[in-house]
C-alpha positions in Angstrom: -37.8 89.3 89.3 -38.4 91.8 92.1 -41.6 91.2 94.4 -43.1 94.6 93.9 -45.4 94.4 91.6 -45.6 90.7 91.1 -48.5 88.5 90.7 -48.6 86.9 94.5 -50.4 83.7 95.6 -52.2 83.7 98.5 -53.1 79.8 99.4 -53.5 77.8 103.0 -56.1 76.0 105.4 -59.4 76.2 104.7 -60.2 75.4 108.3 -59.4 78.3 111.4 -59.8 78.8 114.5 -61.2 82.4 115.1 -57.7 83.5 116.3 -56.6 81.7 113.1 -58.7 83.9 111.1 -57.8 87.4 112.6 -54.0 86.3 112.3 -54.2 85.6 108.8 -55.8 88.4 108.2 -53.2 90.2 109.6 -50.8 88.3 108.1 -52.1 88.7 104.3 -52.9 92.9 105.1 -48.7 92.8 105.5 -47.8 90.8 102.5 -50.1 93.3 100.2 -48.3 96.1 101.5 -45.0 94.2 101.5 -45.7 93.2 97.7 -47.9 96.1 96.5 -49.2 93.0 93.8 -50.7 93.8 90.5 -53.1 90.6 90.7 -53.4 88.1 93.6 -54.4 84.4 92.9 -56.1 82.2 95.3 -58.1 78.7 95.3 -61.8 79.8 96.2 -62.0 78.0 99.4 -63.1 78.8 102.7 -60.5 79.6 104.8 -56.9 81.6 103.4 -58.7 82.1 100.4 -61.7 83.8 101.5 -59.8 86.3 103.4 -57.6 86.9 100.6 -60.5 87.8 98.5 -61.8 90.1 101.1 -58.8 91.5 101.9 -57.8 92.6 97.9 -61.2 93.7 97.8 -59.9 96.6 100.8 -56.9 96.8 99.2 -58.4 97.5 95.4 -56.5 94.4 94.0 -58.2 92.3 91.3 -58.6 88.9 92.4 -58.7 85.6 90.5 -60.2 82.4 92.1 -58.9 78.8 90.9 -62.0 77.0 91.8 -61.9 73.2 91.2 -64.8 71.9 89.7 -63.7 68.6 91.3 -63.2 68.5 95.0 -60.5 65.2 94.4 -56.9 65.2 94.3 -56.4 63.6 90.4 -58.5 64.0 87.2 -59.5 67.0 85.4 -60.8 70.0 87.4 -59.2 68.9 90.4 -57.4 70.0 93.0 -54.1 68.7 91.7 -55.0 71.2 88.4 -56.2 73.7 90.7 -53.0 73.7 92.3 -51.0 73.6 89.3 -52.5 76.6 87.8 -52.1 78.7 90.9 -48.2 77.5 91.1 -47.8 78.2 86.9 -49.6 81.7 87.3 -47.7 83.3 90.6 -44.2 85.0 90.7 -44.2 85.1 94.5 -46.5 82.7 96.8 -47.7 83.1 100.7 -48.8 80.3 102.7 -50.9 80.6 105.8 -51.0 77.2 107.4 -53.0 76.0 110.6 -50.8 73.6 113.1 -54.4 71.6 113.0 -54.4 71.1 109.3 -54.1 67.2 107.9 -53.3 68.5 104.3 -50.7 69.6 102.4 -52.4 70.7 99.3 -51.5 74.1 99.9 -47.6 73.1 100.6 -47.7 70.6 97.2 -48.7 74.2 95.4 -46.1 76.4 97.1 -42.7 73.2 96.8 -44.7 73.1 92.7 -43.5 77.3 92.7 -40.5 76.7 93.8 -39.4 73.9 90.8 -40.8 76.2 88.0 -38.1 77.6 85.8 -36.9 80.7 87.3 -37.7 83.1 84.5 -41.0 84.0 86.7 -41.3 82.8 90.2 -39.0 84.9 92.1 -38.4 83.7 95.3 -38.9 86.5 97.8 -37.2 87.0 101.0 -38.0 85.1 104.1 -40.4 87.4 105.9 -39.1 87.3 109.7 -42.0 90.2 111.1 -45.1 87.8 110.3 -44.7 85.4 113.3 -44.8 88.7 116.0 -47.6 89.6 113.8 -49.2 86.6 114.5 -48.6 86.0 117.8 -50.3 89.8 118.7 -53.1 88.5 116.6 -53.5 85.4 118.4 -51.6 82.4 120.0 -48.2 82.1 118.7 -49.1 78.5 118.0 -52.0 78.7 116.3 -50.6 79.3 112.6 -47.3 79.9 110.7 -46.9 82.6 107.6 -44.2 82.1 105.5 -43.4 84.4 101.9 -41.6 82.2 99.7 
Protein backbone atom coordinates (compact mmCIF):
# COMPACT_ATOMS: atom_id res chain seq x y z
CA UNK A 1 0.00 0.00 0.00
CA UNK A 2 1.52 3.41 -0.86
CA UNK A 3 2.12 5.90 2.22
CA UNK A 4 0.22 8.84 0.72
CA UNK A 5 -2.82 8.84 1.98
CA UNK A 6 -2.49 6.20 4.63
CA UNK A 7 -3.74 6.22 8.00
CA UNK A 8 -0.19 7.11 10.01
CA UNK A 9 0.59 6.47 13.77
CA UNK A 10 2.15 8.86 15.50
CA UNK A 11 3.43 7.22 19.03
CA UNK A 12 6.66 7.86 21.46
CA UNK A 13 7.90 9.27 24.97
CA UNK A 14 5.67 10.93 26.88
CA UNK A 15 8.45 12.60 28.74
CA UNK A 16 10.84 15.63 26.73
CA UNK A 17 13.27 17.69 27.25
CA UNK A 18 12.21 21.15 25.79
CA UNK A 19 14.70 20.53 22.81
CA UNK A 20 12.90 17.12 22.72
CA UNK A 21 9.71 18.81 22.15
CA UNK A 22 10.71 21.40 19.37
CA UNK A 23 12.51 18.40 17.52
CA UNK A 24 9.54 16.30 17.52
CA UNK A 25 7.64 18.75 16.46
CA UNK A 26 9.71 19.26 13.77
CA UNK A 27 10.01 15.85 13.20
CA UNK A 28 6.09 15.01 13.02
CA UNK A 29 5.41 18.68 10.69
CA UNK A 30 7.82 16.46 8.06
CA UNK A 31 6.06 13.13 8.25
CA UNK A 32 2.50 14.94 7.59
CA UNK A 33 3.89 16.47 4.68
CA UNK A 34 5.88 13.34 3.71
CA UNK A 35 2.56 11.18 4.20
CA UNK A 36 -0.19 13.80 3.44
CA UNK A 37 -2.45 11.13 5.92
CA UNK A 38 -6.14 10.86 5.74
CA UNK A 39 -6.42 10.17 9.62
CA UNK A 40 -3.55 10.14 12.25
CA UNK A 41 -3.84 7.82 15.44
CA UNK A 42 -2.05 8.54 18.55
CA UNK A 43 -2.27 7.24 22.37
CA UNK A 44 -3.50 10.52 24.26
CA UNK A 45 -0.50 10.99 26.34
CA UNK A 46 1.61 13.75 27.17
CA UNK A 47 4.51 13.88 25.21
CA UNK A 48 4.57 12.56 21.14
CA UNK A 49 1.07 12.39 21.38
CA UNK A 50 0.11 15.77 22.42
CA UNK A 51 2.10 17.23 19.77
CA UNK A 52 0.65 15.04 17.24
CA UNK A 53 -2.74 16.31 18.18
CA UNK A 54 -1.57 19.78 17.96
CA UNK A 55 0.23 19.45 15.08
CA UNK A 56 -2.94 17.69 12.89
CA UNK A 57 -4.93 20.32 14.31
CA UNK A 58 -2.40 22.97 11.98
CA UNK A 59 -2.35 20.63 9.47
CA UNK A 60 -6.50 20.05 9.25
CA UNK A 61 -6.07 16.22 9.95
CA UNK A 62 -8.68 14.49 12.05
CA UNK A 63 -7.20 12.99 14.92
CA UNK A 64 -8.15 9.91 16.97
CA UNK A 65 -6.80 9.38 20.57
CA UNK A 66 -6.45 5.66 21.96
CA UNK A 67 -6.70 6.64 25.55
CA UNK A 68 -6.31 3.72 28.10
CA UNK A 69 -8.78 3.75 30.64
CA UNK A 70 -6.19 1.73 32.57
CA UNK A 71 -2.74 3.19 33.07
CA UNK A 72 -1.16 -0.84 33.48
CA UNK A 73 0.39 -2.87 31.03
CA UNK A 74 -2.29 -6.16 30.99
CA UNK A 75 -6.07 -6.30 31.56
CA UNK A 76 -8.78 -4.61 29.76
CA UNK A 77 -8.38 -0.90 28.81
CA UNK A 78 -4.85 -1.04 29.17
CA UNK A 79 -2.02 -0.04 27.61
CA UNK A 80 -1.27 -3.38 26.08
CA UNK A 81 -5.00 -2.84 24.25
CA UNK A 82 -4.14 0.66 23.81
CA UNK A 83 -1.29 -0.34 21.95
CA UNK A 84 -2.90 -3.02 20.09
CA UNK A 85 -5.50 -0.95 18.65
CA UNK A 86 -3.16 1.70 17.50
CA UNK A 87 -0.80 -1.09 15.74
CA UNK A 88 -4.40 -2.95 14.12
CA UNK A 89 -5.66 0.60 13.02
CA UNK A 90 -2.36 2.24 11.21
CA UNK A 91 -0.91 1.49 7.64
CA UNK A 92 2.26 3.37 8.30
CA UNK A 93 3.70 4.15 12.00
CA UNK A 94 6.30 7.01 13.29
CA UNK A 95 8.13 6.78 16.47
CA UNK A 96 9.69 9.62 18.25
CA UNK A 97 11.75 8.28 21.06
CA UNK A 98 13.80 10.13 23.93
CA UNK A 99 17.43 8.48 24.57
CA UNK A 100 16.04 9.13 28.43
CA UNK A 101 13.11 6.96 28.03
CA UNK A 102 12.88 3.55 30.31
CA UNK A 103 9.96 2.18 28.20
CA UNK A 104 9.30 0.47 25.29
CA UNK A 105 5.64 0.72 25.09
CA UNK A 106 5.87 2.73 22.13
CA UNK A 107 8.48 0.23 20.32
CA UNK A 108 6.09 -3.03 21.52
CA UNK A 109 3.31 -0.90 19.30
CA UNK A 110 5.53 -0.09 16.33
CA UNK A 111 7.61 -4.30 16.18
CA UNK A 112 3.20 -5.28 16.84
CA UNK A 113 2.78 -3.15 13.05
CA UNK A 114 5.29 -4.68 11.61
CA UNK A 115 3.92 -8.64 12.33
CA UNK A 116 0.40 -7.66 11.08
CA UNK A 117 -0.54 -9.31 7.76
CA UNK A 118 0.62 -7.20 5.06
CA UNK A 119 -2.60 -6.50 3.37
CA UNK A 120 -2.52 -2.99 5.43
CA UNK A 121 0.52 -1.91 7.13
CA UNK A 122 2.82 -0.83 4.43
CA UNK A 123 6.05 -0.50 5.55
CA UNK A 124 7.29 2.96 4.40
CA UNK A 125 10.76 3.84 3.53
CA UNK A 126 13.38 4.56 6.02
CA UNK A 127 13.26 8.31 6.38
CA UNK A 128 17.15 9.43 6.31
CA UNK A 129 16.26 13.69 6.45
CA UNK A 130 14.68 13.38 10.12
CA UNK A 131 18.00 13.04 12.13
CA UNK A 132 19.46 16.63 10.33
CA UNK A 133 16.13 17.69 11.22
CA UNK A 134 16.52 16.96 14.57
CA UNK A 135 19.80 17.84 15.23
CA UNK A 136 18.94 21.77 13.81
CA UNK A 137 16.10 21.46 16.23
CA UNK A 138 18.08 20.46 19.11
CA UNK A 139 21.05 18.20 20.22
CA UNK A 140 21.58 15.43 17.93
CA UNK A 141 21.38 13.15 20.90
CA UNK A 142 18.48 14.13 22.42
CA UNK A 143 15.87 11.92 20.35
CA UNK A 144 15.73 9.54 17.30
CA UNK A 145 12.71 9.60 14.47
CA UNK A 146 12.29 6.79 12.62
CA UNK A 147 9.16 6.11 9.73
CA UNK A 148 8.54 2.55 9.63
Amino acid sequence: MSARGCVLAIVGSHELTDSEVVGAAVYVDHVIREHQPRLILSGGADGVDSIAHARAVVFGIPFEAKVPKRHRWAGPGGLKERNSYIAQGCECLARIVSPATTTYGSGWTADEAQRRPSDRFGRCRKDRRAPRLLRRAGRREDLHGTVE
